[in-house]
Short mmCIF file of the C-alpha atoms (twelve columns), coordinates in Angstrom:
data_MODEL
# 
_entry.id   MODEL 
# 
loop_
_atom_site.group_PDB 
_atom_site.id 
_atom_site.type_symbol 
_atom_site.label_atom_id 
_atom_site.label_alt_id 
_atom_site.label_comp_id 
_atom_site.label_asym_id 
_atom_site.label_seq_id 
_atom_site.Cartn_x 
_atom_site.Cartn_y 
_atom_site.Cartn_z 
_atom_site.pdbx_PDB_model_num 
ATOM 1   C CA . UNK A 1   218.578 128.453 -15.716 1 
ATOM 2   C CA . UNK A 2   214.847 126.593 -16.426 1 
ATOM 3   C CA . UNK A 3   214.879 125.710 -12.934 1 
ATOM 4   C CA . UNK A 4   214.464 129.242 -11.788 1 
ATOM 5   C CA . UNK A 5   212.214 130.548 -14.388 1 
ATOM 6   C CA . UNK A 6   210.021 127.973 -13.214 1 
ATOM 7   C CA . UNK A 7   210.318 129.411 -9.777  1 
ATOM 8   C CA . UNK A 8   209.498 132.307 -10.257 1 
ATOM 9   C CA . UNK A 9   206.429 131.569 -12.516 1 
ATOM 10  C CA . UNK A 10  204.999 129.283 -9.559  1 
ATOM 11  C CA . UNK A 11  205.869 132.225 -7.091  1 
ATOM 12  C CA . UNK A 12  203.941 134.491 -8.853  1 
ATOM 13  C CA . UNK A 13  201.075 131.548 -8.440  1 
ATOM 14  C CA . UNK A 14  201.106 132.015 -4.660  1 
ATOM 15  C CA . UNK A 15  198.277 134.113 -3.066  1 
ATOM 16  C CA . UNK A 16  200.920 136.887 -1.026  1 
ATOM 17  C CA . UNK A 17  204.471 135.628 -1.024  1 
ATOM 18  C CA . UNK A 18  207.034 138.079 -0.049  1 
ATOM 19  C CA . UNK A 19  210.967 138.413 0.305   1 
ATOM 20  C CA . UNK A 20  212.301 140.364 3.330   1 
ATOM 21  C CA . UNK A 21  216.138 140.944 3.802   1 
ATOM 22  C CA . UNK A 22  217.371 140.938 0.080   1 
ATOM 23  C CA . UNK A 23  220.030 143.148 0.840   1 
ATOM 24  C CA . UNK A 24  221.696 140.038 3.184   1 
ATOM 25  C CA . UNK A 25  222.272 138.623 -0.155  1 
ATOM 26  C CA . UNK A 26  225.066 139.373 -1.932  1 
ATOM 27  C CA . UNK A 27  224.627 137.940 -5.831  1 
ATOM 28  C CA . UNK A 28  227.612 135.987 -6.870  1 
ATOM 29  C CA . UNK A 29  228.848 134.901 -3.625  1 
ATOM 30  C CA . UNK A 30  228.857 131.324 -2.310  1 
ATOM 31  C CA . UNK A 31  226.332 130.840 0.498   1 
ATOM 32  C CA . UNK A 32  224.421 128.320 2.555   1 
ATOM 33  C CA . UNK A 33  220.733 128.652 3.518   1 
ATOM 34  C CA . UNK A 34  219.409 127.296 6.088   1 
ATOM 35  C CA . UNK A 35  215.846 127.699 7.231   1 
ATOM 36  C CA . UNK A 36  212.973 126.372 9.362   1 
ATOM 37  C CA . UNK A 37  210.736 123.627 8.006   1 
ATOM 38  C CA . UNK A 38  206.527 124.265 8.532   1 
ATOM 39  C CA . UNK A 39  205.509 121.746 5.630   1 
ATOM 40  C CA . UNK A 40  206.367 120.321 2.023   1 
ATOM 41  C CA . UNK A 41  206.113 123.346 0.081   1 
ATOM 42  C CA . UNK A 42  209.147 125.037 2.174   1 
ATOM 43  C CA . UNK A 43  211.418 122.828 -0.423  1 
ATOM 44  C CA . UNK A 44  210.036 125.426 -2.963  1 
ATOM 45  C CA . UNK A 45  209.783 128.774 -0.947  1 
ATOM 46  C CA . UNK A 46  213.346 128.740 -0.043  1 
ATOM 47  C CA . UNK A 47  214.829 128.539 -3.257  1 
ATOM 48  C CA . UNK A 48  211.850 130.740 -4.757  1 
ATOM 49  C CA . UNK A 49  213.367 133.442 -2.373  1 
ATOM 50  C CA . UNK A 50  216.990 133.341 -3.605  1 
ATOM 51  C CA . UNK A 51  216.712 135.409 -7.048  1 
ATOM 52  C CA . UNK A 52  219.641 133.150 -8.361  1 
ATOM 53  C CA . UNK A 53  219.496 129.489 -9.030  1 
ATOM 54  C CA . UNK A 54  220.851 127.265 -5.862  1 
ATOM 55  C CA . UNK A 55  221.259 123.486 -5.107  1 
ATOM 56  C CA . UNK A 56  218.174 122.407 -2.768  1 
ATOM 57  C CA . UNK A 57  219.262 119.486 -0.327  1 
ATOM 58  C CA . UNK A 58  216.272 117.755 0.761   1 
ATOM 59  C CA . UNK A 59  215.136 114.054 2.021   1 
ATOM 60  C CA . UNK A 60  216.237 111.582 -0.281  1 
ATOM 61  C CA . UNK A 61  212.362 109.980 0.259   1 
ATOM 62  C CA . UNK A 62  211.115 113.643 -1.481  1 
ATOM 63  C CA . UNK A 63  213.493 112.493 -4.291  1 
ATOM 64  C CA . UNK A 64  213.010 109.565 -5.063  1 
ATOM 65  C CA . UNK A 65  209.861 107.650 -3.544  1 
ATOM 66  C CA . UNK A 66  207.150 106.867 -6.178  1 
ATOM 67  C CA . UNK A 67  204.568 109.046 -5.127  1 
ATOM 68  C CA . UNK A 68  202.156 110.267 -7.604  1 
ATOM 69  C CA . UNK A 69  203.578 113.167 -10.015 1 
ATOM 70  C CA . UNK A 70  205.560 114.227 -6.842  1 
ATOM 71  C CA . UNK A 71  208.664 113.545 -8.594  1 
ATOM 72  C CA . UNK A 72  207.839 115.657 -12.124 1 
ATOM 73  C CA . UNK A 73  206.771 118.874 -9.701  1 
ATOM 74  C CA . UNK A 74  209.987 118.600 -7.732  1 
ATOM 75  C CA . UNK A 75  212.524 118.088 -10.717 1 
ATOM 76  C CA . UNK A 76  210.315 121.020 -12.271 1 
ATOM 77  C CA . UNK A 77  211.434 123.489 -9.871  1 
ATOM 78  C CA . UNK A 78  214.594 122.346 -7.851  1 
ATOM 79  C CA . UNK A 79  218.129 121.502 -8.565  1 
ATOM 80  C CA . UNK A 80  217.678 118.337 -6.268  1 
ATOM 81  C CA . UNK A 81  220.236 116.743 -3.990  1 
ATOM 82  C CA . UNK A 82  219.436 113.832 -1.529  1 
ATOM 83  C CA . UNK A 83  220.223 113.661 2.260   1 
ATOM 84  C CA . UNK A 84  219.758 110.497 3.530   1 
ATOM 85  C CA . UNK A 85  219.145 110.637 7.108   1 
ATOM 86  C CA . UNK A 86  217.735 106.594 7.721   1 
ATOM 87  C CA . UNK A 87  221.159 104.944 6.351   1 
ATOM 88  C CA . UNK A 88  223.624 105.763 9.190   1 
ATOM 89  C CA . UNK A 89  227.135 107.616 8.393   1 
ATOM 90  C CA . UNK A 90  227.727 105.985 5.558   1 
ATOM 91  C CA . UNK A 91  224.637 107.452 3.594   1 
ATOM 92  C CA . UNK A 92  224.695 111.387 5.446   1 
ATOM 93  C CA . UNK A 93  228.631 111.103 4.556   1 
ATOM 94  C CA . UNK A 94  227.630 110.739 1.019   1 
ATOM 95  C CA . UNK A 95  225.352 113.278 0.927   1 
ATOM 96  C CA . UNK A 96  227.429 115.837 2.475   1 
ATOM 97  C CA . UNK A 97  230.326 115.375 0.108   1 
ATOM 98  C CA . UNK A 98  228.222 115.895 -2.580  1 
ATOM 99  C CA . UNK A 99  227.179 118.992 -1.430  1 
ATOM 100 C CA . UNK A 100 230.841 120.124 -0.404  1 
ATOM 101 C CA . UNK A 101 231.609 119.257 -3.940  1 
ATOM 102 C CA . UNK A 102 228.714 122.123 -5.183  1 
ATOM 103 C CA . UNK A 103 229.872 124.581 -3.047  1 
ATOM 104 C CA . UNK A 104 233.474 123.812 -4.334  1 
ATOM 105 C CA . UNK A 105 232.412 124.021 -7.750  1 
ATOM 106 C CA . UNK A 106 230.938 127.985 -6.971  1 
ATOM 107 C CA . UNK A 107 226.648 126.520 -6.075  1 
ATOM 108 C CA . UNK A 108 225.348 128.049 -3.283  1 
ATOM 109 C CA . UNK A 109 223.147 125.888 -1.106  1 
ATOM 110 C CA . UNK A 110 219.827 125.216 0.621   1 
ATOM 111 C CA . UNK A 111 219.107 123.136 3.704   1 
ATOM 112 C CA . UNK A 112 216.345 122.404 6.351   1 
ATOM 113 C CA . UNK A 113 219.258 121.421 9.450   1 
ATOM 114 C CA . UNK A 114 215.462 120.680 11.313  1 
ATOM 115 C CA . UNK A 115 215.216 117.562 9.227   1 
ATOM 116 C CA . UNK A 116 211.604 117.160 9.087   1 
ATOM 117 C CA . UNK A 117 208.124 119.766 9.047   1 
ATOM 118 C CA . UNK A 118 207.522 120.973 12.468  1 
ATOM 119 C CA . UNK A 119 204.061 120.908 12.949  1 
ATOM 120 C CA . UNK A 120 204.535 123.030 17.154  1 
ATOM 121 C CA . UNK A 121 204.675 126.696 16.826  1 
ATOM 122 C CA . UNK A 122 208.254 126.566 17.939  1 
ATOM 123 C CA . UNK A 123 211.870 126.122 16.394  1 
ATOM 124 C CA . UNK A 124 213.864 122.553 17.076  1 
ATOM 125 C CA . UNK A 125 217.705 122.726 17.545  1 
ATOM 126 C CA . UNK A 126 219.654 121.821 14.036  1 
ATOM 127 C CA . UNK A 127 221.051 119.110 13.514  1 
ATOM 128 C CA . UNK A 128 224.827 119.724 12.082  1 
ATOM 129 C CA . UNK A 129 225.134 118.905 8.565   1 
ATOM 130 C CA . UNK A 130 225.284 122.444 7.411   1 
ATOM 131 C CA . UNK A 131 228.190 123.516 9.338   1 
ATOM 132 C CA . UNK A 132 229.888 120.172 8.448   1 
ATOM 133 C CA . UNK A 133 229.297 121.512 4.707   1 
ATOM 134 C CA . UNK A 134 230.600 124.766 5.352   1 
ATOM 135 C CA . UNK A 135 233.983 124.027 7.205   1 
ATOM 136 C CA . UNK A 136 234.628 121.247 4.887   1 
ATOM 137 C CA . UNK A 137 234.533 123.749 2.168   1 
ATOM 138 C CA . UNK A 138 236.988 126.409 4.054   1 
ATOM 139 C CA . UNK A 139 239.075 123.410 4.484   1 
ATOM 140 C CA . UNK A 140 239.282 123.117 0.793   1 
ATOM 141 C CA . UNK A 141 240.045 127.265 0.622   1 
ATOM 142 C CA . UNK A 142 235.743 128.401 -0.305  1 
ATOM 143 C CA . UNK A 143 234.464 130.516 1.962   1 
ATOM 144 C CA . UNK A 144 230.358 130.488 1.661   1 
ATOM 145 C CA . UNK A 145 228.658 132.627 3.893   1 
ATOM 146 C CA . UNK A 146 226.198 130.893 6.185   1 
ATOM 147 C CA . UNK A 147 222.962 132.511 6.131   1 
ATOM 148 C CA . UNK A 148 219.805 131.843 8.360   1 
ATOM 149 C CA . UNK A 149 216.773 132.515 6.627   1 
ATOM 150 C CA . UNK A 150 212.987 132.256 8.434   1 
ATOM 151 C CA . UNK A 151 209.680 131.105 6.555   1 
ATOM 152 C CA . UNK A 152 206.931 132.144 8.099   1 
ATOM 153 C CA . UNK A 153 203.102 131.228 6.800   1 
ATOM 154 C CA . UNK A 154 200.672 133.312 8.205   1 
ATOM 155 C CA . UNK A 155 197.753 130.702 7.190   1 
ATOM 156 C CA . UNK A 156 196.665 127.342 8.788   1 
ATOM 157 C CA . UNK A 157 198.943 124.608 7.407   1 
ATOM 158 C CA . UNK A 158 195.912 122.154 6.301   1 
ATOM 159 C CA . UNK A 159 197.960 119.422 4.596   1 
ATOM 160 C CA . UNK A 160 201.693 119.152 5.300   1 
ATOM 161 C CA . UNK A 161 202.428 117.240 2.233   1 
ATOM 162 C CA . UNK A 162 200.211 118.933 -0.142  1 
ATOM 163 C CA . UNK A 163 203.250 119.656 -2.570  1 
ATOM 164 C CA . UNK A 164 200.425 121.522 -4.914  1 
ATOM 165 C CA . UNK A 165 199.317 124.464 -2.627  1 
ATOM 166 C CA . UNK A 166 199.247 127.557 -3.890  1 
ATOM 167 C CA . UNK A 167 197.110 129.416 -1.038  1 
ATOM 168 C CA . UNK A 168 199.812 129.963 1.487   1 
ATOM 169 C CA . UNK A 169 200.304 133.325 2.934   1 
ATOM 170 C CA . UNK A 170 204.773 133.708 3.256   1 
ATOM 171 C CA . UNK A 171 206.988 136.111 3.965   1 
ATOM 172 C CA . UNK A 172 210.625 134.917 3.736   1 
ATOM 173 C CA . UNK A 173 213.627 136.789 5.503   1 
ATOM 174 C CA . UNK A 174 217.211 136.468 4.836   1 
ATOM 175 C CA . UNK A 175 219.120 137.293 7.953   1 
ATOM 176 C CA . UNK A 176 222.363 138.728 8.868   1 
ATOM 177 C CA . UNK A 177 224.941 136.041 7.819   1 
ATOM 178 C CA . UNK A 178 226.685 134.376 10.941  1 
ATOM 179 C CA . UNK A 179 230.340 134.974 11.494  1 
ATOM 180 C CA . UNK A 180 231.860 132.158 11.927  1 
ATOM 181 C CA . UNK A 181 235.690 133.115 11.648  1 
ATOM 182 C CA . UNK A 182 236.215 131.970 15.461  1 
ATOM 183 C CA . UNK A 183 234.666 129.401 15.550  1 
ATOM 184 C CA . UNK A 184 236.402 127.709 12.600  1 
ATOM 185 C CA . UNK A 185 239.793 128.324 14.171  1 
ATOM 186 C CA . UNK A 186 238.854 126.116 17.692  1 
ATOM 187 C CA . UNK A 187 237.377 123.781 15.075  1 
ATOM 188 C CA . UNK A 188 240.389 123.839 13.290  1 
ATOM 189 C CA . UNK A 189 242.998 124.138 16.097  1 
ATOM 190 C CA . UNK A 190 241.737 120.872 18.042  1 
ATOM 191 C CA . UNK A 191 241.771 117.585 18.160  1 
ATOM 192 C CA . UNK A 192 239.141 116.476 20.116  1 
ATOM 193 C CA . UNK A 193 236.067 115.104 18.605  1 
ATOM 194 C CA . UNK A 194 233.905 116.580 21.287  1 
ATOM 195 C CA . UNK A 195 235.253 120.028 20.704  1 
ATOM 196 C CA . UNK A 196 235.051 119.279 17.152  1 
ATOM 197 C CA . UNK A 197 231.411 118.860 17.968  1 
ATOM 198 C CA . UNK A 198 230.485 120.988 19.889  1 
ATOM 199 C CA . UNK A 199 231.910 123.828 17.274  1 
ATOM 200 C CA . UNK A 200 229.340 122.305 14.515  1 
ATOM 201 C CA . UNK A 201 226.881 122.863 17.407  1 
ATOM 202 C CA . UNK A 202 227.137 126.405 17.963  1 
ATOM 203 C CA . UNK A 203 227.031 128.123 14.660  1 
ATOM 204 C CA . UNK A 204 224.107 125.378 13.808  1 
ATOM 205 C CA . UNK A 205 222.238 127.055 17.523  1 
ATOM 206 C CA . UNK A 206 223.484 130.578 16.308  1 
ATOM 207 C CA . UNK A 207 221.274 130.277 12.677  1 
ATOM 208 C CA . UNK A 208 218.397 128.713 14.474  1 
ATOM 209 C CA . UNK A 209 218.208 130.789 17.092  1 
ATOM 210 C CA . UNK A 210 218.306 133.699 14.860  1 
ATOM 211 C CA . UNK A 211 215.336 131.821 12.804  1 
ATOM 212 C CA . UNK A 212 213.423 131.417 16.227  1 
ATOM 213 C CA . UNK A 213 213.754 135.190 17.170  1 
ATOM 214 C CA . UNK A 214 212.955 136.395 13.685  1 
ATOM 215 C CA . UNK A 215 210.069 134.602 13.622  1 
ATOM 216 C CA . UNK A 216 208.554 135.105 17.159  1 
ATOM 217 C CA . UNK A 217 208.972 131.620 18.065  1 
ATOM 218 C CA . UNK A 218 210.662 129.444 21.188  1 
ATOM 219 C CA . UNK A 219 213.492 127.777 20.433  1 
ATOM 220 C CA . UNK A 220 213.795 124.552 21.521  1 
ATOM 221 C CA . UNK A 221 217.543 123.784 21.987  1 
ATOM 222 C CA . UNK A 222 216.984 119.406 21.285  1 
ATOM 223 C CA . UNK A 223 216.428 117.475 18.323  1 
ATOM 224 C CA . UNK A 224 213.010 117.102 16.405  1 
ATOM 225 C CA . UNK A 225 212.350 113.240 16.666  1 
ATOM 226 C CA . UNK A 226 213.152 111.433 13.025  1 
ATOM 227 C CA . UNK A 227 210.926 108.393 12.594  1 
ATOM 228 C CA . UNK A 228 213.162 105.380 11.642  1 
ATOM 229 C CA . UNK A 229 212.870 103.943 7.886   1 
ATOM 230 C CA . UNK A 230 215.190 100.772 8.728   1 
ATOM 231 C CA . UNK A 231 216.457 101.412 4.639   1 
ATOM 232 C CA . UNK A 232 217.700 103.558 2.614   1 
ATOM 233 C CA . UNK A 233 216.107 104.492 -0.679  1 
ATOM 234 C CA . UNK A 234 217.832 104.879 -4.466  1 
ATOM 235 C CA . UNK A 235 216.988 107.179 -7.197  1 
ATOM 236 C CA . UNK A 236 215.024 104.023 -9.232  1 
ATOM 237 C CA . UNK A 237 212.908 104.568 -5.974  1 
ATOM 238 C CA . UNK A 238 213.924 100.646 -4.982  1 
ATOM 239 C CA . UNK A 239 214.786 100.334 -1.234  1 
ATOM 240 C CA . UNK A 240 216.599 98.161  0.570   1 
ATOM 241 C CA . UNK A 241 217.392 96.678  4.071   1 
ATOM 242 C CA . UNK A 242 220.334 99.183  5.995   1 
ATOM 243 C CA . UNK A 243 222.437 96.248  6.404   1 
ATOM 244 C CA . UNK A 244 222.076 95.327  3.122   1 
ATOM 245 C CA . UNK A 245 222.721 98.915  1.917   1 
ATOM 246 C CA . UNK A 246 225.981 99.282  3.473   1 
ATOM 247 C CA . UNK A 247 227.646 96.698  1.434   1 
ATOM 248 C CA . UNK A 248 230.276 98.526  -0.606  1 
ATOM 249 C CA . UNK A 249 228.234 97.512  -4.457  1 
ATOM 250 C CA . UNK A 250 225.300 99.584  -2.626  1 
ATOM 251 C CA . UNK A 251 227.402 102.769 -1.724  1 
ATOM 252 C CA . UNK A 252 229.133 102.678 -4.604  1 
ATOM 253 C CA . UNK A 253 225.749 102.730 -6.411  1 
ATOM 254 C CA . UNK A 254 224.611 105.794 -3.906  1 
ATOM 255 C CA . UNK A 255 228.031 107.353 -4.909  1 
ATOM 256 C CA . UNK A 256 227.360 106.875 -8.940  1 
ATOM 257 C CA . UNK A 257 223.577 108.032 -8.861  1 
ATOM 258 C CA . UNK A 258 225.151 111.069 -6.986  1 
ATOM 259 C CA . UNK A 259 227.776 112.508 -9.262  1 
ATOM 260 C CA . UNK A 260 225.764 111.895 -12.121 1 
ATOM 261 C CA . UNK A 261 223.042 114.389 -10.518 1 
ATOM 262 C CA . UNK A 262 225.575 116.598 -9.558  1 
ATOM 263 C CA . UNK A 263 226.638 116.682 -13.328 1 
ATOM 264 C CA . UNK A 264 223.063 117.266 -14.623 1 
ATOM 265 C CA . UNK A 265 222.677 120.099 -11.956 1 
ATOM 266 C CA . UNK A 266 226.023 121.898 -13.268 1 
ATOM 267 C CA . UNK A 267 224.867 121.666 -16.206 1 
ATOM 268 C CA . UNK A 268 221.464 122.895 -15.629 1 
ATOM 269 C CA . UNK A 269 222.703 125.824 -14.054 1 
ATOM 270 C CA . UNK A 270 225.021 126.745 -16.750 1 
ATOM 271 C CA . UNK A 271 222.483 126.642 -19.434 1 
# 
């Protein structure tokens, strides 16, 4: 439980940060977050929001790239799990089973289905990881709610990356979970990858769309572009070519570095 403690010490550091919607959360249950992205310090006011400890999953590059004391401030405060969205299926496979494993094992979950900051005063369409999460864990007999949740910071956002702000003006709302119970079954009763699909699509659009009218914003139903990498990164920071990375040593090596963070997580949390 250190991780949270330390959350809500650095909350408590931020010039006005409030919580709308608590009563959306119901302690003890399993649930997914997902939220908008304005910036770096997101990664903290999600979870900082949630007044029980949850697994963040953010870019693998805030992980695990050498940058500074980047690393120290982010194992500080968050129970971190990669998503690695520069290393093809292989990689965002990974990374999703690892987080169906947390919410299997009783962790609720944060995600940014954006995949990047958004620096436009709108709301891009998520992309589907989430919902791949979710019904892979009703597959396996959990049932997590799936709850939208909208950051909004009322000041100018003068450094995206500045992972040491304290300034920021927020107010965080957890929304009305989204019922999913239909959707799930014509997921479930088909076949068809494109109906398959376009399920994952539609409660992803139904959270972010929620986000966008919370917050005042457009929603703009495409994809926020992702600039390329061309390699995938490791948790020793080392990087390396993504046709070199999909040799089977090199996922295996994802795989290991995964489940051993998982364990440390569990038993943070427990603690």
């Amino acid at each position: 439980m250190e991780k949270i403690k330390n959350l809500r010490l650095l909350k408590s550091e931020i010039r006005d940060f409030q919580v709308k919607g608590l009563s959306n959360f119901k302690e003890g249950e399993i649930n997914i977050f997902v939220a908008n992205h304005n910036c770096i310090m997101d990664i903290f006011y999600l979870p900082m929001a949630i007044p029980e400890e949850v697994v963040s999953m953010i870019s693998a590059r805030l992980l695990f790239k050498k940058d500074g004391n980047r690393q120290d401030v982010i194992n500080e405060y968050l129970n971190g799990l990669p998503i690695e969205a520069h290393g093809g299926k292989e990689y965002a496979s990974l990374c999703l089973d690892a987080g169906v494993d947390m919410l299997n094992n009783g962790q609720s979950i944060c995600i940014f289905p954006e995949g990047a900051y958004v620096e436009e005063d709108i709301i891009y369409r998520g992309r589907t990881g989430a919902a791949r999460m979710l019904f892979q864990a009703l597959d396996n007999g959990v049932t997590p709610n799936f709850i939208p949740v909208s950051i909004g910071i009322k000041n100018p956002i003068e450094d995206l990356d500045d992972y040491m702000s304290r300034s920021d003006e927020v107010e965080v709302s957890i929304l009305d979970k989204i019922e999913y119970a239909d959707l799930y079954d014509f997921y479930s009763s088909t076949s068809s990858f494109e109906e398959k699909n376009k399920a994952l699509h539609m409660i992803t659009d139904k959270a972010m769309e929620s986000i966008a009218t919370n917050l005042g914003k457009p929603y703009q139903n495409e994809y926020i572009t992702l600039r390329p990498k061309g390699n995938v990164i490791y948790s020793d920071g080392t990087t390396l070519s993504l046709d070199e990375a999909k040799k089977v040593k090199h996922l295996s090596r994802y795989s290991r570095d995964l489940q051993e963070m998982q364990r440390n997580i569990v038993s943070n949390i427990s603690r």
